[in-house]
C-alpha positions, 0 to 999 in steps of 0.5 A, a space after each residue: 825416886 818417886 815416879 810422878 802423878 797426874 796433877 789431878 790425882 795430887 789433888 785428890 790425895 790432898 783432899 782425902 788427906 785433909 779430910 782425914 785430919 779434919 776428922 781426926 782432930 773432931 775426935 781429938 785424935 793424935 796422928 800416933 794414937 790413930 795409928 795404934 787404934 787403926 794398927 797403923 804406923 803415924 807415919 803413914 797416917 802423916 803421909 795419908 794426911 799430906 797427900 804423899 801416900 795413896 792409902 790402900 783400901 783395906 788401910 781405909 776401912 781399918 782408919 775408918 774402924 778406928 775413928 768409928 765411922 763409915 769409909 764414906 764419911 773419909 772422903 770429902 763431899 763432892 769428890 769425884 
């Protein structure tokens, strides 16, 4: 069983996470094909994107690789 997080981290994982879909469908990008160019599992992209799994920072620079951006661009504005 999974121990609980602040609310307001939730939150912040939620947010990430529908960033990251937004982009990923700007790039006409399947959750499975993501992962293959990132050399990540699509589960943990679907996790990612569901606000269910905190990404650790080296799975961030290797998404924001694969979709040909900066790691900046994943977190959404105003975020803090």
């Amino acid at each position: 069983m999974h121990a609980s997080i602040p609310p307001r981290l939730a939150e912040l994982r939620r947010q990430f996470g529908l960033r990251l879909r937004e982009i990923r469908e700007e790039h006409d990008l399947t959750q499975e094909r993501l992962g293959e160019l990132a050399g990540l599992d699509r589960k943990t992209i679907n996790r990612i994107e569901n606000g269910m799994y905190s990404p650790r920072l080296d799975n961030i620079f290797q998404i924001a690789d694969a979709l040909g951006i900066t790691a900046r661009e994943l977190f959404p504005r105003g975020l803090s």
